[in-house]
KEGU-547273 format. One record per residue (C-alpha): residue number from 1; residue in one letter; x, y, z. Coordinates in Angstrom, 3 decimals, m for minus. Example, Ala and Ser with C-alpha at 12.3 -4.5 7.8 and 13.67 -1.06 7.14 Angstrom:
   num   residu         c1         c2         c3
     1        a     12.300     m4.500      7.800
     2        s     13.670     m1.060      7.140
END
This chain:
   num   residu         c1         c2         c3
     1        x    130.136    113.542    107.063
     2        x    129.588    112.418    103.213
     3        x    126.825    111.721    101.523
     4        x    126.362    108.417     99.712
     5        x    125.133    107.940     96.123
     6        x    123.632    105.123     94.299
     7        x    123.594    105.306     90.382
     8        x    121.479    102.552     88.664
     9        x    122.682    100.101     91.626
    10        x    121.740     96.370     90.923
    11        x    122.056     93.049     92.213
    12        x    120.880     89.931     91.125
    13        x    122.483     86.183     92.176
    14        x    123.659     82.882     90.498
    15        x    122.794     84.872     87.211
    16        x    119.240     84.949     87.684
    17        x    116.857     87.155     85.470
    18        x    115.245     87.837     88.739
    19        x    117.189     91.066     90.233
    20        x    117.305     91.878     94.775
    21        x    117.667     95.463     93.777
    22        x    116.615     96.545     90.426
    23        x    118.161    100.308     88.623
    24        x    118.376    102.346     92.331
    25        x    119.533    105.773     91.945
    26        x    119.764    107.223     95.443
    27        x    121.540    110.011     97.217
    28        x    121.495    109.746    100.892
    29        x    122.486    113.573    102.251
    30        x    124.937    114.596    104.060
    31        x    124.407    113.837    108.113
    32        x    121.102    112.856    106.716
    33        x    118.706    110.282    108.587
    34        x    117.298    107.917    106.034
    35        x    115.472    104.602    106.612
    36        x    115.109    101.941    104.054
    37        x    111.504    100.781    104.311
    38        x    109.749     97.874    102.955
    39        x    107.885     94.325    103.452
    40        x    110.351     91.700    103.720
    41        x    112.317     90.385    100.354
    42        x    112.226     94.251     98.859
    43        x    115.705     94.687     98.637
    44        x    116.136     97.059    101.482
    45        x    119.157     94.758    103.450
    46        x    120.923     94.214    100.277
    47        x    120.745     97.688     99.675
    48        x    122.925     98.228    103.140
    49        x    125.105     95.719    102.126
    50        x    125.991     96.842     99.079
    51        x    127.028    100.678    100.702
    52        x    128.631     99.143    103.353
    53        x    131.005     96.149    100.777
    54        x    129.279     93.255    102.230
    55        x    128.064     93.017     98.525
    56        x    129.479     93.705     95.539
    57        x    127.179     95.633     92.765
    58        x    126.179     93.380     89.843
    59        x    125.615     96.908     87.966
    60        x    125.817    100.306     88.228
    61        x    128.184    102.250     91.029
    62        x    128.430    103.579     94.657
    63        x    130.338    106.261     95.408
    64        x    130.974    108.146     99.380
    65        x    131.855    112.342     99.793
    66        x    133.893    112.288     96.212
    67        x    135.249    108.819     96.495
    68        x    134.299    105.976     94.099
    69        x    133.719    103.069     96.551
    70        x    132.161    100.240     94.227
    71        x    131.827    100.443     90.339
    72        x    130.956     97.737     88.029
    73        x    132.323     99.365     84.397
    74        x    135.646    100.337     86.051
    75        x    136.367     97.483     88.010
    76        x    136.785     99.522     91.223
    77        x    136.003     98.003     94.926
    78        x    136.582     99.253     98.111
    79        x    136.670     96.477    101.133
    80        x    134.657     96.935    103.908
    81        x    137.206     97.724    106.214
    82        x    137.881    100.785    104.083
    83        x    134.742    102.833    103.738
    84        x    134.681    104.183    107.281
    85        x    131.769    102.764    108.169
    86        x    130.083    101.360    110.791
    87        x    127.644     98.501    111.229
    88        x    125.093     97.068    114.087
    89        x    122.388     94.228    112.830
    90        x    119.953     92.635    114.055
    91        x    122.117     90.484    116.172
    92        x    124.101     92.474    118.373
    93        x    127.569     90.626    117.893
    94        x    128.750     91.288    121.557
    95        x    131.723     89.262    122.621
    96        x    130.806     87.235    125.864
    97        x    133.785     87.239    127.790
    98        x    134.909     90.880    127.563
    99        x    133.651     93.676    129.357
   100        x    131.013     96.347    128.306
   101        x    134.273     98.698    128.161
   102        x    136.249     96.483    126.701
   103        x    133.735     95.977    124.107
   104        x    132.755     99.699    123.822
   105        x    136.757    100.113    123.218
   106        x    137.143     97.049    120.783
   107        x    137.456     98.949    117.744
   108        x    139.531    102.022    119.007
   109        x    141.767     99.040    120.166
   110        x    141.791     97.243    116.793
   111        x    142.939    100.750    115.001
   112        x    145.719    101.429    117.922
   113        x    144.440    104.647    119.042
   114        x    146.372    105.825    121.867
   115        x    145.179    105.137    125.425
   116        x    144.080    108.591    126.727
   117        x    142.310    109.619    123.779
   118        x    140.519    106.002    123.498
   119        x    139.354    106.344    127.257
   120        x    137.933    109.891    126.536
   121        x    135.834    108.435    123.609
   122        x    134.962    105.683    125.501
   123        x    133.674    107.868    128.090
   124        x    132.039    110.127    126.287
   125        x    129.964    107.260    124.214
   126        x    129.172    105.756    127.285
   127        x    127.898    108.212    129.348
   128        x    125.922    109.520    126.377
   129        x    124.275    106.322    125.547
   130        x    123.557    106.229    129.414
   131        x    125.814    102.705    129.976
   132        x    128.642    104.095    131.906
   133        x    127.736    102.616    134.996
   134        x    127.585     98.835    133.230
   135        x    130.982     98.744    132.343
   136        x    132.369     96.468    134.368
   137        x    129.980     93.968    133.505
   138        x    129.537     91.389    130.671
   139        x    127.033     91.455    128.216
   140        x    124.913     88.343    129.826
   141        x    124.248     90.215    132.635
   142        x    122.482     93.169    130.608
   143        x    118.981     93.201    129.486
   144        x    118.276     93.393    125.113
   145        x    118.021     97.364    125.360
   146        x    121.426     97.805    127.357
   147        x    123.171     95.011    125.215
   148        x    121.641     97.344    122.186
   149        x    123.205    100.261    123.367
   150        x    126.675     99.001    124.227
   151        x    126.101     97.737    120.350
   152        x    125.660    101.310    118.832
   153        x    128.671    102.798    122.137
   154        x    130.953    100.760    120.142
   155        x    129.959    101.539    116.738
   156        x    130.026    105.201    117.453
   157        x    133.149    104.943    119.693
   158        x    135.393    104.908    116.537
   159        x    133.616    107.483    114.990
   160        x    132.126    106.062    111.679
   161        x    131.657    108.258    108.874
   162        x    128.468    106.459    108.168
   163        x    126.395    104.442    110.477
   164        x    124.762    101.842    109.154
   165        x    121.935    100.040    110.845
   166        x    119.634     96.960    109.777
   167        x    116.532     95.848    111.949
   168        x    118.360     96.732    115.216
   169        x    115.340     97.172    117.166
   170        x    113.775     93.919    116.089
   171        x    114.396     91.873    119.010
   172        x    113.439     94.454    121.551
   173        x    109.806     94.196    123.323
   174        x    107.647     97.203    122.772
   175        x    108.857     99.731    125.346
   176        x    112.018     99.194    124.754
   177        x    111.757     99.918    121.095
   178        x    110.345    103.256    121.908
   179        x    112.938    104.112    124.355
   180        x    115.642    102.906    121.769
   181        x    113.593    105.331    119.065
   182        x    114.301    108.069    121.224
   183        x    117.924    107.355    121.500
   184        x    118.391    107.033    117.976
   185        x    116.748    110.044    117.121
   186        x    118.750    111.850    119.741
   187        x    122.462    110.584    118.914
   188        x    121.514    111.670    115.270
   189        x    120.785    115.276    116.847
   190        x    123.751    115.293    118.724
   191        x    126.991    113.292    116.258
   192        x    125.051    114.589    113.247
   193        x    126.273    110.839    111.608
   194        x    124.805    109.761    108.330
   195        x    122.558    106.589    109.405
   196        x    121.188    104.653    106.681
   197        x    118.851    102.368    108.829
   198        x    116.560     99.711    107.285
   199        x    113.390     98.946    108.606
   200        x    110.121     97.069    107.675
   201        x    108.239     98.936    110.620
   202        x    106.427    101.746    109.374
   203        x    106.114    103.736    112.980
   204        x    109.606    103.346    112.831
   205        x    110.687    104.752    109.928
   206        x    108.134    107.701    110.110
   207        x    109.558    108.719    114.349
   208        x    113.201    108.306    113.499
   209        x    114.107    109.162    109.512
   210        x    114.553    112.760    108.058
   211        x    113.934    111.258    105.115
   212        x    112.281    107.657    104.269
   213        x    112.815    105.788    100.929
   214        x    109.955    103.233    100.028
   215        x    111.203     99.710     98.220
   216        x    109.206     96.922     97.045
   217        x    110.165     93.928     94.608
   218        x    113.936     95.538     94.350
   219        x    112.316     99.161     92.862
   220        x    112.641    102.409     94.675
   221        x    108.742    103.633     95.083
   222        x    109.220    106.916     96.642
   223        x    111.630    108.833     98.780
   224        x    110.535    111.758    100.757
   225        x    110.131    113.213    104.454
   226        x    107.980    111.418    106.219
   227        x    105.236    113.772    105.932
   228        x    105.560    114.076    102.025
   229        x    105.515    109.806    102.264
   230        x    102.210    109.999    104.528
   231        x    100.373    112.589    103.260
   232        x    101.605    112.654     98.936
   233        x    102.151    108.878     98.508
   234        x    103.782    108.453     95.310
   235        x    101.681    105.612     94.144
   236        x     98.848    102.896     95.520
   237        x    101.713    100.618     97.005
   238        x    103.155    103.519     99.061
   239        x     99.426    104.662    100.125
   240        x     98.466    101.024    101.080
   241        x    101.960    100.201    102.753
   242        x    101.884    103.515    104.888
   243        x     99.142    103.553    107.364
   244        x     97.705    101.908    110.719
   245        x     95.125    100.678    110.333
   246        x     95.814    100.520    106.433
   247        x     94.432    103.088    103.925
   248        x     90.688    102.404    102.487
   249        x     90.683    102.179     98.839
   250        x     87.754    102.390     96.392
   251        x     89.130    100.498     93.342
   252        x     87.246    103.231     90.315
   253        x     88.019    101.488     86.967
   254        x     85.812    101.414     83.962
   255        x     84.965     97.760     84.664
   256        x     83.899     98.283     88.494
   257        x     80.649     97.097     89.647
   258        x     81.401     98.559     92.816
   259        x     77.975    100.588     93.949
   260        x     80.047    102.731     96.268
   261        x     82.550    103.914     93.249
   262        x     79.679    104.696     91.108
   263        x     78.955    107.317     93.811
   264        x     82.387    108.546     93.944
   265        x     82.079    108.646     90.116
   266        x     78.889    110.991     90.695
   267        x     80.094    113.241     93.307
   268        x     83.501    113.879     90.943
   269        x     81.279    114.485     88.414
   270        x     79.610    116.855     90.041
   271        x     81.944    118.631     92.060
   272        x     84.648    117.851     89.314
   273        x     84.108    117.442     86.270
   274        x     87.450    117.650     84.477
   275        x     89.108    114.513     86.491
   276        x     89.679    111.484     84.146
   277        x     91.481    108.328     84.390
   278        x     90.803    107.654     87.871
   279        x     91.483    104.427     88.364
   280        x     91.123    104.076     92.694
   281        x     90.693    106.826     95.466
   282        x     92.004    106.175     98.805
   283        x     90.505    107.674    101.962
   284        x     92.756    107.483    105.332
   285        x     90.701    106.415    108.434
   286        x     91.604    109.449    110.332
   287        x     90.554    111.397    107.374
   288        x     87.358    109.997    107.482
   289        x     84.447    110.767    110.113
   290        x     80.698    109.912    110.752
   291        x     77.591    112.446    110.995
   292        x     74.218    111.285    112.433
   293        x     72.410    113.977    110.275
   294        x     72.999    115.099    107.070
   295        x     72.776    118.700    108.380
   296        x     75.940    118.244    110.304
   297        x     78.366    117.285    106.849
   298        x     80.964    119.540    106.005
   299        x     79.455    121.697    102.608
   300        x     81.466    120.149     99.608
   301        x     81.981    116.592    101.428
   302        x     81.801    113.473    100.075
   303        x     79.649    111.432    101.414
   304        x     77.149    108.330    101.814
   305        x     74.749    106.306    104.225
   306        x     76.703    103.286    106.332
   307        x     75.906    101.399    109.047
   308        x     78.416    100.726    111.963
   309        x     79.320     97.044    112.319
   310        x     81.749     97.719    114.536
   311        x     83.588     99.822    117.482
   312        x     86.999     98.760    118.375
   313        x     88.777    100.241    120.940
   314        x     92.893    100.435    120.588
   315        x     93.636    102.214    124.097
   316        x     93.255    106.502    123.312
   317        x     91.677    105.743    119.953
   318        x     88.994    103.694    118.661
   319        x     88.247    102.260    115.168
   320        x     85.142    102.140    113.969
   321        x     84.169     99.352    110.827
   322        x     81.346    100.843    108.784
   323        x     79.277     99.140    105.983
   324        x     78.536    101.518    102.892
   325        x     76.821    100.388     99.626
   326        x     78.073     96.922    100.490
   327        x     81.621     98.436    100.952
   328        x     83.585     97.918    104.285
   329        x     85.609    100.803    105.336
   330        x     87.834    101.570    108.423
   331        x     87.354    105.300    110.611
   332        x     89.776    106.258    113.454
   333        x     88.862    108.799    116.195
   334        x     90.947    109.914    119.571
   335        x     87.643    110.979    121.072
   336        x     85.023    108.486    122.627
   337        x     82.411    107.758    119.605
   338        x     78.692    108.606    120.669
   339        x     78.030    104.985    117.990
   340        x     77.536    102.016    118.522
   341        x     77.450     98.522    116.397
   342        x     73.888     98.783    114.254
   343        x     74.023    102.722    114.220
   344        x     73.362    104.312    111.210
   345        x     74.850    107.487    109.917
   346        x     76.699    108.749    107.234
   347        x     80.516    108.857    106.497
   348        x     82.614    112.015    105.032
   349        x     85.181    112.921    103.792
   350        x     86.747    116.514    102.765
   351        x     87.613    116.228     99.077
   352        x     90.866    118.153    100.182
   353        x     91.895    114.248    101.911
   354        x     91.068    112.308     99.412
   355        x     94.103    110.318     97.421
   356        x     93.226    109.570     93.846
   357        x     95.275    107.291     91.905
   358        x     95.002    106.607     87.437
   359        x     94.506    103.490     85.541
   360        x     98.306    102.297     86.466
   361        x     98.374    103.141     90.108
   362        x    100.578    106.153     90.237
   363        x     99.086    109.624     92.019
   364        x     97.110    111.500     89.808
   365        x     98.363    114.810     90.193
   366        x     95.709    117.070     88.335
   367        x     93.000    115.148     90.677
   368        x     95.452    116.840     93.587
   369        x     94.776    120.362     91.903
   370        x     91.911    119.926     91.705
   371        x     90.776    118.710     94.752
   372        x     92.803    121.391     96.835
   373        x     92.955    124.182     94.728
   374        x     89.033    124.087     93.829
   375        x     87.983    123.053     97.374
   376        x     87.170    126.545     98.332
   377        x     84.629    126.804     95.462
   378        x     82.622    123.715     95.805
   379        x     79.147    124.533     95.557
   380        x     76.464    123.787     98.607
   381        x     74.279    121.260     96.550
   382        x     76.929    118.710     96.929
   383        x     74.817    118.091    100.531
   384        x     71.608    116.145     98.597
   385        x     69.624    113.690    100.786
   386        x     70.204    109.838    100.594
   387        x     67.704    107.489    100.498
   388        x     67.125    104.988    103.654
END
């Protein structure tokens, strides 16, 4: 399978200032699983379109394995029809009056493959995708997740060298989607396709991709495994996109008022001293946890007194909404919290999980040294009592 390349891709329309994609240099890897992710209007679909033809570059150049498929400064274009692709959107573009085999077989049909070798694919796609027993029926009579299978059977039928996929599990209700997620993620494992699949659904993109790459306003943020997106985000967007419930951030700029930064500010300076230009920290809820005595906080911790204004459960997990220094910040916990709303305790955090971001919103990677690499050397007055 080849992998795809984007060099300083752009697209803009009607000669606008105001670009869909903006300077994108991408390589997408060879059988490689990536997922386009970003809110809505980020350039992620046009993206697709332009690898697949549906769009032609207003700059830069695309090329597929060795091959040159769209170029602006040489004038080159391949059609659709000639990049060996394949394609399943949102809308799953069955046609109504043929059969699920027929519609599996569609496209071996359309490029005259000979009869026994198009029933073996057929078969093989179909019993794979677990559809082989709907193939005498029409596509009315299957449910969304069957009619999205039959979708991605004839796709793979013709054996794409790239499979391209935008929002396909959109219209499916929530078990589906999960059982779809599985299927995807196994008929990666087993046809080893390149699948370029754009998503605005975190959970998605972080169960499915090998690698994820992070858009927003027509710029590429980050790409990365999933982990690397999760736990290294590039930059405040990434941090604050990435996350359920969403990331807490303590905004730390010269001109903040805030009382709880001004105790961040202390504890840095005190466990830290050499970290400048910190411009916001960000603590993840699951990262974060809740000690009814000071005794029982990690040595090294940051912390501070909050009150609980609020236990949510979520079914397994529960959120918990805590007030600190007039500061409202979001915990997450899989086990049963002994709190309850008006509780007062104190919130921590290992300085090992702590995100720290400059002036300009970008991570601050000495803060990340230091943070990890002094962690085993913080010193046991960083436990000091706060007042009630």
């Amino acid at each position: 399978m080849p992998n795809i390349k984007l060099l300083g891709a752009q697209k803009s329309y009607g000669g606008t200032a105001v670009k869909a994609v903006s300077d994108l240099t991408l390589e997408i890897g060879d059988g490689e699983f990536m997922c386009l992710l970003g809110p809505s209007g980020c350039g992620k679909t046009t993206t697709l379109r332009m690898i697949s033809g549906l769009e032609h570059l207003s700059e830069g150049q695309i090329t597929v394995g060795n091959r040159i498929v769209d170029c602006v400064s040489s004038g080159t274009f391949v059609s659709v029809e000639k990049r060996g692709m394949g394609l399943v959107f949102q809308s799953y573009a069955l046609w109504p009056h043929m059969t699920i085999e027929r519609n599996t077989d569609f496209g071996l049909r359309l490029r005259k493959v000979p009869r026994a070798e198009r029933e073996a694919r057929v078969d093989k796609v179909m019993k794979t995708l677990g559809i082989e027993q709907y193939r005498d029926r029409y596509p009315s009579q299957l449910s969304g997740g069957q009619q999205q299978r039959v979708a991605l059977a004839r796709m793979l039928a013709v054996n794409p060298d790239v499979l391209l996929l935008d929002e396909p599990l959109s219209n499916l209700d929530a078990r589906l989607r999960l059982e779809m997620r599985s299927e995807l993620k196994r008929i990666h494992e087993e046809f080893k396709t390149t699948i370029v699949f754009v998503t605005h659904d975190q959970w998605e993109a972080m169960t499915l991709a090998t690698s994820i790459a992070v858009m927003s306003d027509g710029a590429l943020q980050q790409v990365g495994t999933p982990n690397d997106i999760y736990e290294r985000p590039a930059n405040r967007f990434v941090a604050e996109f990435v996350g359920s419930p969403p990331i807490n951030i303590v905004e730390m700029g010269k001109d903040s008022t805030d009382p709880l930064a001004a105790s961040v500010r202390a504890y840095f300076a005190r466990q830290f001293p050499r970290l400048a230009d910190v411009g916001s920290i960000g603590m993840r809820p699951e990262s974060l946890a809740i000690a009814l005595e000071e005794e029982a906080i990690p040595k090294g911790a940051f912390f501070e007194k909050g009150k609980v204004s609020g236990v949510l459960p979520t079914g397994g997990s529960w959120i918990i909404e805590v007030q600190a220094l007039g500061t409202k910040l979001f915990l997450t916990t899989h086990l049963p919290p002994a709190i309850s709303d008006g509780d007062e305790g104190y919130f921590y955090i290992r300085p090992e999980a702590l995100h720290v971001f400059d002036l300009e919103g970008v991570r601050h990677v000495a803060a990340d040294t230091q943070l990890r690499g002094e962690v085993g050397n913080v010193a046991s007055k960083a436990i000091r009592k706060v007042p009630a």
